[in-house]
C-alpha positions in Angstrom: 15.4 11.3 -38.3 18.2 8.8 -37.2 18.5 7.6 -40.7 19.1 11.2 -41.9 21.7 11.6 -38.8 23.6 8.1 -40.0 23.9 9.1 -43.6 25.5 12.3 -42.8 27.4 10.8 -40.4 28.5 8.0 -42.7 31.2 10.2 -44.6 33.2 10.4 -41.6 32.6 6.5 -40.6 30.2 7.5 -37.6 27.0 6.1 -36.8 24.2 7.4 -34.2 23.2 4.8 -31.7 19.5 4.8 -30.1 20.2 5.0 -26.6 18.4 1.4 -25.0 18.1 2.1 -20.9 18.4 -0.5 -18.9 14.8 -1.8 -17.9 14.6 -0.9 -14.3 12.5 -3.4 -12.2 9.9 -2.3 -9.6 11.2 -3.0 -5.8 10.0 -2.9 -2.6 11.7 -2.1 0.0 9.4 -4.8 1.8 10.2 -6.8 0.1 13.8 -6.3 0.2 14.5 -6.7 3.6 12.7 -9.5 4.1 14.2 -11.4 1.8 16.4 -14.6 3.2 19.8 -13.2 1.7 19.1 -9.2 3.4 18.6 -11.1 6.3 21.2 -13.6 6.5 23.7 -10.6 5.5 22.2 -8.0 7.9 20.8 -10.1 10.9 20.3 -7.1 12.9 18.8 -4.6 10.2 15.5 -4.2 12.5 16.7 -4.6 15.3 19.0 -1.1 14.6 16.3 0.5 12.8 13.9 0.3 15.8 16.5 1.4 18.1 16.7 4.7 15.2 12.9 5.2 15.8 11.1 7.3 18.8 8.9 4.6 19.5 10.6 1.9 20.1 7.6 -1.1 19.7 6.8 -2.5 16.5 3.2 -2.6 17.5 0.9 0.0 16.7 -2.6 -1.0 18.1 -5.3 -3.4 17.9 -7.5 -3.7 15.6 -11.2 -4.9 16.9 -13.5 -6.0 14.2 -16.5 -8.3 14.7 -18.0 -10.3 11.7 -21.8 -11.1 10.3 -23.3 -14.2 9.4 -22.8 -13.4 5.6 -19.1 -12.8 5.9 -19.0 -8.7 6.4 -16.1 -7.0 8.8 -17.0 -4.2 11.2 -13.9 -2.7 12.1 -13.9 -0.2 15.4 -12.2 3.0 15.8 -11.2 3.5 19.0 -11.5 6.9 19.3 -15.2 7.4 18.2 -15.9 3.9 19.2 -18.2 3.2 16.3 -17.9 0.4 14.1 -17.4 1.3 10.0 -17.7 -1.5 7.4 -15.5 -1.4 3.8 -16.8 0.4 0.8 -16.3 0.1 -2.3 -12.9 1.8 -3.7 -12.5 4.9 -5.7 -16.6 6.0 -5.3 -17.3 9.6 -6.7 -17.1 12.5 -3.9 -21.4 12.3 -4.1 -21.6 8.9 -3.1 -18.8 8.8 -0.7 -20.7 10.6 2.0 -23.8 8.8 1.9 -21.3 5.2 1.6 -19.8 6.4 5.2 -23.1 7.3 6.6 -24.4 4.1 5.5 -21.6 2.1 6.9 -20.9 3.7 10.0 -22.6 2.4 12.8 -22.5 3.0 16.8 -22.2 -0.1 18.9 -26.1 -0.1 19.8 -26.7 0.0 15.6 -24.6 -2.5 14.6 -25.6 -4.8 17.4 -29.3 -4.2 16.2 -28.0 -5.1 12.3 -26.0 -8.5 13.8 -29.3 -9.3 15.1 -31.2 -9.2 12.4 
């Protein structure tokens, strides 16, 4: 089609150009401001975005896990105090539900399974 464009073009010594975008590279804006340079430039960057922020503290909670012989992470929620272990990602909507039954334990359960 650009071909057909140029040769019409051509009688009046005009040509059509593809377009070529720059190639835009994925950032993080992690990344970014940890970088040495943002920091050396903008020393206080956090310190002014915290001071922006309702909460003041960087810290958001702790997380309490406890580990098995073989290597496996309980990780506790505080609020229902039971203990949950990873799943695998991305697991249809079926097996989901019976992967966080299976993996959800109370403190009594998983001290019984640490035992064993």
């Amino acid at each position: 089609m650009i071909n057909l464009f140029n040769k019409l073009l051509s009688i009046f010594h005009l040509q059509v150009v593809p377009n070529e975008e720059p190639h835009k590279e994925e950032r993080s804006f992690l990344k970014d401001i940890t970088s040495p340079e943002f920091i050396q430039k903008h020393p206080d960057f956090l310190d002014r975005y915290v001071e922006g922020q309702k909460n003041k503290s960087l810290y958001v909670g702790d997380i309490n896990y406890l580990e098995d012989k073989n290597g496996r992470t309980y990780y506790q929620d505080l609020r229902s105090k039971t203990y949950y272990c990873d799943y695998d990602e991305n697991p249809s909507k079926e097996v989901l539900g019976f992967m966080i039954d299976e993996t959800t334990f109370t403190p009594e359960e998983l001290e019984e399974k640490l035992k064993k």
